[in-house]
Backbone bond lengths (Angstrom), bond angles and torsions (degrees), N, CA, C in turn:
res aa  C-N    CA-C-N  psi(-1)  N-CA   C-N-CA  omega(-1)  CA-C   N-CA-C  phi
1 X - - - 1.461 - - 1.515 108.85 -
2 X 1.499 117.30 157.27 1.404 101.25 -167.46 1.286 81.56 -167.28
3 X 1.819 119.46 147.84 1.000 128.57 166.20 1.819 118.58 -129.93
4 X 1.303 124.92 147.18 1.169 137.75 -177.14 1.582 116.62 -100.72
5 X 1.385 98.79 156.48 1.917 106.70 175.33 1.629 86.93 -145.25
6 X 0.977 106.53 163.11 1.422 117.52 156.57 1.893 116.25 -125.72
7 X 1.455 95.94 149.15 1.502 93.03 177.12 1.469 105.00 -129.02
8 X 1.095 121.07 125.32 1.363 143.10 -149.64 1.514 107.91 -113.99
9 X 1.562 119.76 -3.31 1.338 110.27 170.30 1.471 98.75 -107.10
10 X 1.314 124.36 -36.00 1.613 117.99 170.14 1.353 118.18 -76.53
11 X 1.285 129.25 -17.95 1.399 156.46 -176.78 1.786 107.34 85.07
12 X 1.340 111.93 23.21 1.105 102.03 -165.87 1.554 109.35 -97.57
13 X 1.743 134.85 169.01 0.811 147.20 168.25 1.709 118.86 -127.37
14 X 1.348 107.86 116.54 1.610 104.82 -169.62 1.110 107.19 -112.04
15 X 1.650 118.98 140.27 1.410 138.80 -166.34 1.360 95.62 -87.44
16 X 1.704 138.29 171.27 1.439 141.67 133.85 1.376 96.95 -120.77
17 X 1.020 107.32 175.15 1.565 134.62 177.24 1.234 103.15 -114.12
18 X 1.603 126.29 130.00 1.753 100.94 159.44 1.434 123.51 -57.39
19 X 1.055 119.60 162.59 1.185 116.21 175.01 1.860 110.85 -158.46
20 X 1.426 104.66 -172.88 1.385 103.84 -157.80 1.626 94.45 -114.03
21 X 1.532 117.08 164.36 1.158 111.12 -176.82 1.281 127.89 114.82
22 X 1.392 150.47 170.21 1.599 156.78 -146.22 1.520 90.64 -113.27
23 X 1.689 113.40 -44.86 1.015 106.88 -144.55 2.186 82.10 -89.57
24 X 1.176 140.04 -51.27 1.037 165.02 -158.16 1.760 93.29 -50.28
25 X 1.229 98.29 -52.23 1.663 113.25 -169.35 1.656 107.19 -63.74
26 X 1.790 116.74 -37.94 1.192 118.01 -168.63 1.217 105.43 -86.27
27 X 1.158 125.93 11.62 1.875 121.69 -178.78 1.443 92.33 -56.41
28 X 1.450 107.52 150.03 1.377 113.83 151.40 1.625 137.59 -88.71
29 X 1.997 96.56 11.67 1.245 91.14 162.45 1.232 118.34 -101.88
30 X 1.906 122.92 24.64 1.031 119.95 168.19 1.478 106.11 -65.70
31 X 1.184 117.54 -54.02 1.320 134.19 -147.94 1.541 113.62 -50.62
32 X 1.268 136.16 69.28 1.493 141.20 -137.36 1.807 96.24 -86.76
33 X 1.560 101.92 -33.81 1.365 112.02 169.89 1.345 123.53 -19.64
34 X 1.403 108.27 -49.89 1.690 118.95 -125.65 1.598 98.56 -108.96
35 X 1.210 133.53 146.82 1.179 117.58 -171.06 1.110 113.19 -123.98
36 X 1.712 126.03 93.43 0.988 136.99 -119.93 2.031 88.97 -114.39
37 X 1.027 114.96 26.28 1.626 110.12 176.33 1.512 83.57 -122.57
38 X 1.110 144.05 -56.93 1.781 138.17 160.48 1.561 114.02 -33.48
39 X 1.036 122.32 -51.98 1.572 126.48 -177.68 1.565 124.64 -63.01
40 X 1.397 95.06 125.35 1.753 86.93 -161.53 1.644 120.55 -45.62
41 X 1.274 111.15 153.75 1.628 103.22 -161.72 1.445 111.45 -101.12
42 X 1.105 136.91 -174.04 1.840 131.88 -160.06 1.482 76.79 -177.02
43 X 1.602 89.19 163.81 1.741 114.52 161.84 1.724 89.71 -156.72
44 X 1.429 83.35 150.45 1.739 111.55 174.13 1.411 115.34 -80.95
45 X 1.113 153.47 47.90 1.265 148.54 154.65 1.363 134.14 42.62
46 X 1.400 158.45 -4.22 1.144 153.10 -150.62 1.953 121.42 -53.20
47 X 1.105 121.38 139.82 1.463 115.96 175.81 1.237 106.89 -160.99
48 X 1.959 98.91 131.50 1.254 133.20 -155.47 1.357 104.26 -100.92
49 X 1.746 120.78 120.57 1.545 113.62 176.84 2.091 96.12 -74.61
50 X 1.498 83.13 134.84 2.110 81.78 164.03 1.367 96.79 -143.79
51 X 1.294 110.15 85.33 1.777 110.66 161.72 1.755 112.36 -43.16
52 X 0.846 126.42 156.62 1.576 131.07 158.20 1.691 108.03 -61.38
53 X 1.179 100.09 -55.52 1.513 113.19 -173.38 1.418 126.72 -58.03
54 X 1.517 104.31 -39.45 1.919 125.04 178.97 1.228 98.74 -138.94
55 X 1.270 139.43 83.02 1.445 143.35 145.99 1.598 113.36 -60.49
56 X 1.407 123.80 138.98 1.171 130.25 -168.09 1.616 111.02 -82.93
57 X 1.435 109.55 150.03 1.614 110.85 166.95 1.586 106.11 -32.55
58 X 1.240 125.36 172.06 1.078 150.60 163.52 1.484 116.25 -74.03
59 X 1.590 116.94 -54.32 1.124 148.34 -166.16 1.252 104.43 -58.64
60 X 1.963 101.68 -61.97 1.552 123.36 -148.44 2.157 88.03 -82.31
61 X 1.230 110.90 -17.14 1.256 98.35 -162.66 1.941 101.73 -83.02
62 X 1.457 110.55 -24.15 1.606 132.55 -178.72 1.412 100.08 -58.75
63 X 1.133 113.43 -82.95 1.514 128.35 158.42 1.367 129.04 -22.23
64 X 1.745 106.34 -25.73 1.840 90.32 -176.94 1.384 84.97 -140.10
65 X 1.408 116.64 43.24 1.411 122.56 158.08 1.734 109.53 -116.82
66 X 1.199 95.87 -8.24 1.956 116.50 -177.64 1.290 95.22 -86.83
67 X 1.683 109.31 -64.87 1.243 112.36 179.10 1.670 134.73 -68.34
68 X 0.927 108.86 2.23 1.686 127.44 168.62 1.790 92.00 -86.95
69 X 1.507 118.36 -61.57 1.972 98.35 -173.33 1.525 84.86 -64.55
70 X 0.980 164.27 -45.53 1.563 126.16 -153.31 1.263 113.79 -81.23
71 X 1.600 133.98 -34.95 1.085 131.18 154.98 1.858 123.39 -22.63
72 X 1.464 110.54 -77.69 1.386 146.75 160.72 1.730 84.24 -17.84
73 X 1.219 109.42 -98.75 1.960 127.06 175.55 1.321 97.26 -8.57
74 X 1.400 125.18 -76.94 1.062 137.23 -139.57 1.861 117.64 -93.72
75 X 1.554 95.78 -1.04 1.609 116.53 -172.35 1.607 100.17 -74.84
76 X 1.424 110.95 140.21 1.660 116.36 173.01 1.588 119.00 -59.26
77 X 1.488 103.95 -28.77 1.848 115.15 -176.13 1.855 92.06 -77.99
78 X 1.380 136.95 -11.91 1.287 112.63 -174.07 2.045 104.95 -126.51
79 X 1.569 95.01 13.37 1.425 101.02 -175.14 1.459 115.60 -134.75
80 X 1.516 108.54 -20.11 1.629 99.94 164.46 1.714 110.27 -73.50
81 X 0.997 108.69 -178.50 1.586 124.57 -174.80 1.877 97.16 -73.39
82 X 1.269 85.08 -78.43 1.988 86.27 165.53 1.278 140.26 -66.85
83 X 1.448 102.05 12.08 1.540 110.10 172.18 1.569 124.80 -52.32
84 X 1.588 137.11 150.99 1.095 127.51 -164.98 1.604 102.91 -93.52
85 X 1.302 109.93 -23.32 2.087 103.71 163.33 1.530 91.72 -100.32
86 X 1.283 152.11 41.21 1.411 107.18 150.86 1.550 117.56 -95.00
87 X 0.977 118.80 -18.07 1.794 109.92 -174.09 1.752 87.78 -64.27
88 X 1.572 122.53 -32.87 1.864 105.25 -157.23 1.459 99.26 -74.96
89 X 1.797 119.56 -41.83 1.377 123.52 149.11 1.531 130.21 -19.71
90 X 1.327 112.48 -56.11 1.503 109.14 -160.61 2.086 100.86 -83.12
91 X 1.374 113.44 -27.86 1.344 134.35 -170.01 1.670 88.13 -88.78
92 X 1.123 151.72 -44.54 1.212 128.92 169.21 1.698 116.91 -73.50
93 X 1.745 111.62 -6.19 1.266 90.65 -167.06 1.518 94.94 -95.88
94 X 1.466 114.26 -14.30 1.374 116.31 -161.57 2.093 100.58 -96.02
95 X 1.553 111.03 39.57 1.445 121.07 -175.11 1.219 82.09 -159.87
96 X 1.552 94.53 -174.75 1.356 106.04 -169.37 1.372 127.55 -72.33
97 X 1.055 131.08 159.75 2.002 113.07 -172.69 1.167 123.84 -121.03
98 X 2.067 84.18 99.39 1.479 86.30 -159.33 1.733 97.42 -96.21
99 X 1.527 101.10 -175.03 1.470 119.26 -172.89 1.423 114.25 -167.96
100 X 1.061 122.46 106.08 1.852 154.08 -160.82 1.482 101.54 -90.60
101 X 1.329 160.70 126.35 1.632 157.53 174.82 1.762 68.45 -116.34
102 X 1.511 128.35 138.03 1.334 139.66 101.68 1.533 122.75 -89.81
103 X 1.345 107.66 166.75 1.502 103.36 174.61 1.837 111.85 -118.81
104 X 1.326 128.14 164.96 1.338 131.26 176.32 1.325 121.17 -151.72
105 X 0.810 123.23 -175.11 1.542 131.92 -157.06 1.439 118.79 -173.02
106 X 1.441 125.19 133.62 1.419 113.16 173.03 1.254 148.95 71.16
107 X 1.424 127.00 -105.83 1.228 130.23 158.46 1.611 118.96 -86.16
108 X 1.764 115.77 -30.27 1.389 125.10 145.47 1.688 131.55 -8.93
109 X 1.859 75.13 -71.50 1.578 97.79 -174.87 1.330 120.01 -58.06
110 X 1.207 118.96 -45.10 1.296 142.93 -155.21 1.716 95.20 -83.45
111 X 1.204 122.86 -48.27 1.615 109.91 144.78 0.939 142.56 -44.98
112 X 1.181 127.89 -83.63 1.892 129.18 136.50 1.422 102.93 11.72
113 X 1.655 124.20 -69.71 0.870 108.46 -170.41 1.680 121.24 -99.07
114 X 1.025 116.63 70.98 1.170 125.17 -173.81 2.001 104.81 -156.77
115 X 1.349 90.64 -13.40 1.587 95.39 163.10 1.766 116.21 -77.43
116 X 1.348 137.67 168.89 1.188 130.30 -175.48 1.381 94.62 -75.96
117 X 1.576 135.79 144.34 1.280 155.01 147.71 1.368 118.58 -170.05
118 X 1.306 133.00 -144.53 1.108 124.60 -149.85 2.198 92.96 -176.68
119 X 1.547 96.12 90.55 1.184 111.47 -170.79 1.844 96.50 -71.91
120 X 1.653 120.33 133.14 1.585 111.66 152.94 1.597 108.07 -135.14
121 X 1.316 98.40 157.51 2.047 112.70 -154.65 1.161 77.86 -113.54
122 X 1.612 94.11 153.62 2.069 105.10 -177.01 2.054 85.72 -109.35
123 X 1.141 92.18 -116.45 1.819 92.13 -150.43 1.565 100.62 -150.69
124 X 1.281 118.93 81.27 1.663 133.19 175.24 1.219 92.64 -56.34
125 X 1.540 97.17 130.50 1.918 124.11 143.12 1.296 99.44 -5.37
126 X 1.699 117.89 127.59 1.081 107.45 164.33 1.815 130.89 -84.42
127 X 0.980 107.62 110.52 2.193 87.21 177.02 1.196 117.69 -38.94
128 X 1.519 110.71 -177.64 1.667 116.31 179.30 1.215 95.02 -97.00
129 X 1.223 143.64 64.88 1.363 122.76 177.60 1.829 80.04 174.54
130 X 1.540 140.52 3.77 1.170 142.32 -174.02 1.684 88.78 -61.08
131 X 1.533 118.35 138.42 1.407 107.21 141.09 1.733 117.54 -101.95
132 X 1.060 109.55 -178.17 1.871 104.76 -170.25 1.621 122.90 -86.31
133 X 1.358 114.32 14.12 1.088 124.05 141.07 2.260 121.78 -81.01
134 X 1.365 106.51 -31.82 1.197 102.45 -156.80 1.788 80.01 -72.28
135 X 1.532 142.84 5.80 1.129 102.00 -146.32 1.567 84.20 -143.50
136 X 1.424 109.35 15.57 1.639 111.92 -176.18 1.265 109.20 -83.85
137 X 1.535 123.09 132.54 1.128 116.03 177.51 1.646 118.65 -82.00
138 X 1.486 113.95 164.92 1.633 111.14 -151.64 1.300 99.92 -178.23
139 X 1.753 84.26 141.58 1.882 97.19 169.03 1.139 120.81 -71.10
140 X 1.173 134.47 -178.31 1.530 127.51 157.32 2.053 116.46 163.18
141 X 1.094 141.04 171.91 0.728 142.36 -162.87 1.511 119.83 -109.94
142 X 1.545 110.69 -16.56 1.231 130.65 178.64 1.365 106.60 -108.18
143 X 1.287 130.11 -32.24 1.441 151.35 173.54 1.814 94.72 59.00
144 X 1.405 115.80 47.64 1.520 106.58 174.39 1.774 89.73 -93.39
145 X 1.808 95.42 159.46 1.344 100.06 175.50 1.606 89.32 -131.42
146 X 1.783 106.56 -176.04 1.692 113.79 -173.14 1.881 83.58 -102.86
147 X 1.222 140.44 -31.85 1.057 122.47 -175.03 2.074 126.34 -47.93
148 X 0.731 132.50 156.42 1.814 131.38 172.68 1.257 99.76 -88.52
149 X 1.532 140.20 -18.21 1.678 138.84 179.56 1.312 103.78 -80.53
150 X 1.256 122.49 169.36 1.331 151.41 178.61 1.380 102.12 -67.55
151 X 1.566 133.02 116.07 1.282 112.42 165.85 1.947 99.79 -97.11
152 X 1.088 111.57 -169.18 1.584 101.21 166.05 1.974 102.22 -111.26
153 X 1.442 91.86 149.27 1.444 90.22 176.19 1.447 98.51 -139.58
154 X 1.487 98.22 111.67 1.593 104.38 160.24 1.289 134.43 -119.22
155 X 1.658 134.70 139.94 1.485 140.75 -112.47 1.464 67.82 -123.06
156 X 1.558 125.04 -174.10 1.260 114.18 -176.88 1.924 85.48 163.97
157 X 1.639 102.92 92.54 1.691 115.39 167.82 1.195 121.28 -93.10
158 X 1.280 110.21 -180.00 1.404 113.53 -165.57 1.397 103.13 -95.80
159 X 0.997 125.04 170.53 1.732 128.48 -170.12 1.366 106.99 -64.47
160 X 1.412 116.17 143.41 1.441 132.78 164.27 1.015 106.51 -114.68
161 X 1.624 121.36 152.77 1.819 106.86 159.64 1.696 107.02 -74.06
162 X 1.347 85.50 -168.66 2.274 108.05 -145.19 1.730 91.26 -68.41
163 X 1.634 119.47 -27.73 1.094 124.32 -148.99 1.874 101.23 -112.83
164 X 1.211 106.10 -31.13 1.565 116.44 -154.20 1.965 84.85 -99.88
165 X 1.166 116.93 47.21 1.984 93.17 160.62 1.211 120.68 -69.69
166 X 1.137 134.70 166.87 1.739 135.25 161.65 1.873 90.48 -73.57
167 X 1.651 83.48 142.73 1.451 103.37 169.33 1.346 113.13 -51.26
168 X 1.463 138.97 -45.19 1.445 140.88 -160.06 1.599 92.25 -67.35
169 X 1.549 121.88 -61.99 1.582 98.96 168.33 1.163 141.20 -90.68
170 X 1.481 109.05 20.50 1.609 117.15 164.65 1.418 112.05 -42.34
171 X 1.757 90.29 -66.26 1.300 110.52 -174.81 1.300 124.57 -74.53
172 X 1.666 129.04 69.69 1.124 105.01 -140.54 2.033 63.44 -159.53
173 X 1.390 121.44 152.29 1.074 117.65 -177.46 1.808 109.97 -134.74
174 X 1.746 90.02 125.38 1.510 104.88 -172.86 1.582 112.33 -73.87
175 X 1.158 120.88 -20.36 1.492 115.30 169.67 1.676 117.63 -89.15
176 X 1.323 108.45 161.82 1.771 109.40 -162.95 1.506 112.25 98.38
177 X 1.300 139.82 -2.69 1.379 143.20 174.07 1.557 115.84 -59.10
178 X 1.129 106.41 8.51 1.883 106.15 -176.91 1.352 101.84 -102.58
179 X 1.491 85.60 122.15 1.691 148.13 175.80 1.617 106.32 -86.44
180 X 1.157 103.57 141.73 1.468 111.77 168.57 1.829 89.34 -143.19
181 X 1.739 104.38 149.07 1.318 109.74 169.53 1.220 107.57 -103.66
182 X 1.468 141.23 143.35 1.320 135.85 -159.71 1.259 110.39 -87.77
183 X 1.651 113.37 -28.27 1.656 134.49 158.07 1.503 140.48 -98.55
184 X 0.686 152.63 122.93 1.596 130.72 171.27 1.905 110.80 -38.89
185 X 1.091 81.50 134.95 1.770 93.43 171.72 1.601 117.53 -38.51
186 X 1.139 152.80 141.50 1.190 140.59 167.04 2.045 100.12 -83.76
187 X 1.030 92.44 151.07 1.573 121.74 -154.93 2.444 82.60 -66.40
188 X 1.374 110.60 127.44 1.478 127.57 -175.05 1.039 92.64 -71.45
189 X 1.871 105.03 153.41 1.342 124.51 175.24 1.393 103.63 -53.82
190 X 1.219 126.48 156.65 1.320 122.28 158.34 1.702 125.21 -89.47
191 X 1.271 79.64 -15.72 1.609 87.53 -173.79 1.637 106.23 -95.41
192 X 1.483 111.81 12.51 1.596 103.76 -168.52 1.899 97.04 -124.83
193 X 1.301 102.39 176.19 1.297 110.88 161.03 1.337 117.13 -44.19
194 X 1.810 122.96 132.37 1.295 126.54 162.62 1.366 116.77 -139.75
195 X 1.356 122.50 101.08 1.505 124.76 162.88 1.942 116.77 -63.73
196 X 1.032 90.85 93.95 1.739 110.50 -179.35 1.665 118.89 -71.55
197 X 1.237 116.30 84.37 1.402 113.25 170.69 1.798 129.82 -69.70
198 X 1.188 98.39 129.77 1.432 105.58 175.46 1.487 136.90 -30.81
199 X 1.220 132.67 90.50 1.390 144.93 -159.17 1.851 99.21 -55.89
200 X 1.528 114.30 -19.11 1.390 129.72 -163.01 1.966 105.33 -85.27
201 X 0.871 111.43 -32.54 1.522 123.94 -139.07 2.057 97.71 -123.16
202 X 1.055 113.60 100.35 1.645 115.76 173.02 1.583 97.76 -88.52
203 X 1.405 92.63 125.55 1.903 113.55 173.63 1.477 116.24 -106.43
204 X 1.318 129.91 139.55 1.545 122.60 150.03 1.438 110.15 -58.50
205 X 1.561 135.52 139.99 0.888 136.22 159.98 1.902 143.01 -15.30
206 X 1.593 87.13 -46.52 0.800 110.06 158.47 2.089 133.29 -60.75
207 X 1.131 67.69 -46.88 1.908 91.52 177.68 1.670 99.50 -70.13
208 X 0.872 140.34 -41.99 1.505 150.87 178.93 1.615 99.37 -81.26
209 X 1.179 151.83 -40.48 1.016 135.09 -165.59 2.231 101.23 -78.89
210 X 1.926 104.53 -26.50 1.075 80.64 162.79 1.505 139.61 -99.10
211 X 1.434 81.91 -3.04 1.973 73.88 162.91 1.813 129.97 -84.74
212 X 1.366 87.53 -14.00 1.672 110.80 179.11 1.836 84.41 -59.54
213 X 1.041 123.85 -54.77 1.892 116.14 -174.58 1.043 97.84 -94.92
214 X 1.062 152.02 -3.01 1.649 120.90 139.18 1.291 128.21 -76.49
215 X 1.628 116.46 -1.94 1.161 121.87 172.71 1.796 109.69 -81.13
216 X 1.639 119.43 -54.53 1.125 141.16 151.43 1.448 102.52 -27.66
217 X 1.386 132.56 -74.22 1.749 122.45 178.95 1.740 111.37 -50.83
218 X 1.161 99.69 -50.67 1.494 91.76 171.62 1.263 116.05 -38.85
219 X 1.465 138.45 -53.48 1.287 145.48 -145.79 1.361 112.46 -92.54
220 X 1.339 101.81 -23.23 1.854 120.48 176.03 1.538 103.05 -77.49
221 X 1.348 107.30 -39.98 1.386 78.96 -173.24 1.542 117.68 -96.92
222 X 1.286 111.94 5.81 1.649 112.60 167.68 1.333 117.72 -98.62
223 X 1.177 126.03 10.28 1.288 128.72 162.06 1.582 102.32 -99.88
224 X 1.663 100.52 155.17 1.569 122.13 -178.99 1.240 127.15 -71.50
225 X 1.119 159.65 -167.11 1.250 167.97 -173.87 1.911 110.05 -68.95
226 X 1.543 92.91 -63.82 1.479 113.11 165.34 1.485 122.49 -54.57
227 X 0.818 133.62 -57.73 1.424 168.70 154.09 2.184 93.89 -17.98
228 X 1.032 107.84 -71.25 1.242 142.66 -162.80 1.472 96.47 -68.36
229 X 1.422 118.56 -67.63 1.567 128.31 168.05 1.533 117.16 -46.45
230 X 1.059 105.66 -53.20 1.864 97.61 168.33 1.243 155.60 -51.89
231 X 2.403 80.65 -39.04 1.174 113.00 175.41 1.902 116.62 -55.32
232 X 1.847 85.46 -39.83 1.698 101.93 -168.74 1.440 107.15 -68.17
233 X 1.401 111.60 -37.11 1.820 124.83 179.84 1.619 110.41 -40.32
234 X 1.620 94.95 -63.99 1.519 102.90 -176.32 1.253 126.60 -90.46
235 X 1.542 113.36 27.32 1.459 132.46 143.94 1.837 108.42 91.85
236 X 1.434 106.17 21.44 1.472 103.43 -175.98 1.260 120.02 102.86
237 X 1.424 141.79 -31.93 0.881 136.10 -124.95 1.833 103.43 -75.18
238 X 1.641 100.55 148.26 1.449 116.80 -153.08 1.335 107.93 -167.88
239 X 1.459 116.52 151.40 1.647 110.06 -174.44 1.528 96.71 -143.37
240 X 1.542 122.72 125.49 1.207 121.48 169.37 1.595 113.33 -96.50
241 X 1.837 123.57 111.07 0.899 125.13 150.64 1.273 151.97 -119.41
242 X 1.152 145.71 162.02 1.542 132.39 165.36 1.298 142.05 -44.31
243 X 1.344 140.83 97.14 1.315 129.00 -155.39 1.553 113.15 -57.61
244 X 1.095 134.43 -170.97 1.506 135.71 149.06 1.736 96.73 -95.18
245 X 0.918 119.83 168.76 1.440 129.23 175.95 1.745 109.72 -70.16
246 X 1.228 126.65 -58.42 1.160 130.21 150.33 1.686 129.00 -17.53
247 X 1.420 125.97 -47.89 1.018 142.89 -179.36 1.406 118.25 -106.29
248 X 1.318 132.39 11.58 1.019 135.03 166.26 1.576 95.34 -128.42
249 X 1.429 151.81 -32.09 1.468 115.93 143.73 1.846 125.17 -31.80
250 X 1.391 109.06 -18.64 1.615 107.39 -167.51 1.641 92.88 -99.22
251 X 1.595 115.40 -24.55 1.531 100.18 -170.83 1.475 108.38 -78.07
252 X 1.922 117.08 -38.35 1.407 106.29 -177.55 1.525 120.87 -66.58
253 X 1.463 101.45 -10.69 1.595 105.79 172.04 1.352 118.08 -72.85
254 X 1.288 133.04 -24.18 1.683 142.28 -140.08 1.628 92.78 -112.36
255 X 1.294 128.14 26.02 1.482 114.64 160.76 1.267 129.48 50.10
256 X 1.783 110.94 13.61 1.275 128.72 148.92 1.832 105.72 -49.57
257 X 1.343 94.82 162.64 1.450 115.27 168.13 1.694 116.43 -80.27
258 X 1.466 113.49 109.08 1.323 129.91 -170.72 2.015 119.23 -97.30
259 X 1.299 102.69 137.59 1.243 90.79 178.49 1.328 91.14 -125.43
260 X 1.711 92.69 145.13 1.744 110.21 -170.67 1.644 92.10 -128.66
261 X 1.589 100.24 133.19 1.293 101.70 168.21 1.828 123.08 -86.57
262 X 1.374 116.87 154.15 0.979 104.80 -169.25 1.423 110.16 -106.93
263 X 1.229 116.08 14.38 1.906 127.19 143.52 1.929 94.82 82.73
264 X 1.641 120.43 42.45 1.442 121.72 162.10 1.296 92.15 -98.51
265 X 1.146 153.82 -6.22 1.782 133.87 178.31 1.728 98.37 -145.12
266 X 1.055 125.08 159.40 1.510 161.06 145.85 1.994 100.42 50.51
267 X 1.326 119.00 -29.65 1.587 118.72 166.94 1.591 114.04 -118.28
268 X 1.368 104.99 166.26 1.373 129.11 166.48 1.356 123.39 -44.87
269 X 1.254 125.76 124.79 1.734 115.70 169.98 1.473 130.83 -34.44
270 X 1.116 121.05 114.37 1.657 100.97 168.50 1.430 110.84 85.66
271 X 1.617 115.24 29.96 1.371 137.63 155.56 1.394 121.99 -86.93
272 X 1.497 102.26 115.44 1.880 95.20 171.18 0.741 121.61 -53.32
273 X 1.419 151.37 152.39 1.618 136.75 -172.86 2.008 97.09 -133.54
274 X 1.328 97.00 -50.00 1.619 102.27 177.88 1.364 123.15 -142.73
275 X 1.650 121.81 163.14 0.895 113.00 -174.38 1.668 114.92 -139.51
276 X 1.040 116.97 103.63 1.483 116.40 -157.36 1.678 102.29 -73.34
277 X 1.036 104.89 103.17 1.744 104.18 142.19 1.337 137.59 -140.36
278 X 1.687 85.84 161.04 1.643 103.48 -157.61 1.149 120.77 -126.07
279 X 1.455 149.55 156.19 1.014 119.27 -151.32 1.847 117.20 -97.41
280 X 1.467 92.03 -21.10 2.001 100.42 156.55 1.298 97.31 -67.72
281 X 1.328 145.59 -12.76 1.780 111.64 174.70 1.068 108.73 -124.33
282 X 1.708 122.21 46.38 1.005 132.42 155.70 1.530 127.20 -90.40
283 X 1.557 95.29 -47.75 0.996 113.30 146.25 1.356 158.68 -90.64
284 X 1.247 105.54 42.20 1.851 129.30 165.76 1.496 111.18 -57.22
């Protein structure tokens, strides 16, 4: 069984899988009830630092643009009852689910970040002389690291509606998100989380960083209570890569959680774009 949403500001459309579990049951794409193209609409916010000078991996920016929505998800202000984002939370989850990447720089940033959110840093190139603190990845509010490379730092607010943004990221521009990685990715744990992008489908950076967190939401909400708690313990950890063609015919088959775009920006309708797996929903 499988249910759909579409998101119409990224153009994307995300699949679930049913699945088993506390956490699986509370998706809001169970909710078949609800008529979520009537219901006032929200988008989740994301914003990407890109200096001119140190622009971030490609990779590291995918990865800690996933891991910024699970943070957000998993925060007490957007998950207790009295939390100060959960009503904007529960009203974006119960519409469509959208997700905005702008990028900033500078004096930008430094606005941006001075609005309420919840800044997380991915994991700069290490130097020859890095020790394994300069190179740990980490939340933080300043998002400085000890490394001299680019780490990626992405800011990540709580839902606004489609119309009502704060001025600081009004003005804030969604095109320019291209990333280059200076290396090829080193080959993902196997034993860990992997958001698998489509070997079929070329993205702007930008465009990939939001399905990279709609792949990540997918995965949150089909995992269990337990599942979910551990995940948050050991800080996210997750790897966004490219399938081979071969292995992503086997992933859209395997009843993982699929995200399909719904073809309003840069791809075709009714393109897989990602495929979240994890290692509790591997084994279902």
């Amino acid at each position: 069984m499988t249910s759909t949403d579409a998101d119409t500001e990224t153009g994307t459309q995300t699949t679930a899988h049913q699945g088993t579990g506390s956490g699986a049951r509370s998706s809001p794409f169970r909710h078949a009830e609800t008529d979520r193209d009537a219901a006032p609409q929200f988008v989740l916010p994301l914003v990407v630092r890109i200096e001119k000078a140190a622009p971030p991996a490609r990779t590291d920016a995918l990865e800690t643009a996933a891991r910024a929505v699970l943070v957000l998800l998993s925060d007490e202000r957007a998950t207790a009852a009295d939390g100060e984002w959960a009503e904007a939370v529960r009203d974006w989850q119960d519409a469509r689910i959208r997700k905005v990447v702008r990028r900033a720089r500078g004096a930008e940033w430094r606005r941006a970040s001075g609005l309420p959110g919840i800044t997380v840093t991915g994991r700069a190139p290490a130097p020859a002389t890095a020790t394994a603190e300069d190179v740990t990845g980490h939340e933080g509010g300043d998002g400085d690291v000890a490394s001299s490379a680019a780490a990626a730092e992405v800011r990540v607010f709580p839902p606004v509606p489609l119309d009502g943004w704060p001025k600081e990221l009004a003005k804030l521009q969604v095109s320019g998100t291209d990333l280059d990685d200076p290396e090829p990715p080193a080959a993902p744990d196997p034993t860990g989380p992997v958001l698998w992008l489509s070997p079929h489908v070329e993205m702007s950076a930008g465009k990939a960083m939001a399905q990279a967190g709609h792949g990540a939401q997918l995965a949150w909400w089909e995992l269990d209570d337990a599942a979910r708690a551990a995940w948050r313990e050991a800080g996210f950890p997750l790897a966004v890569r490219t399938a081979s063609a071969e292995r992503w015919d086997e992933l859209t088959a395997s009843g993982l959680p699929v995200v399909r775009d719904a073809g309003f920006t840069e791809i075709a309708p009714g393109s897989c774009t990602v495929v979240a797996d994890h290692p509790a929903l591997r084994r279902r």
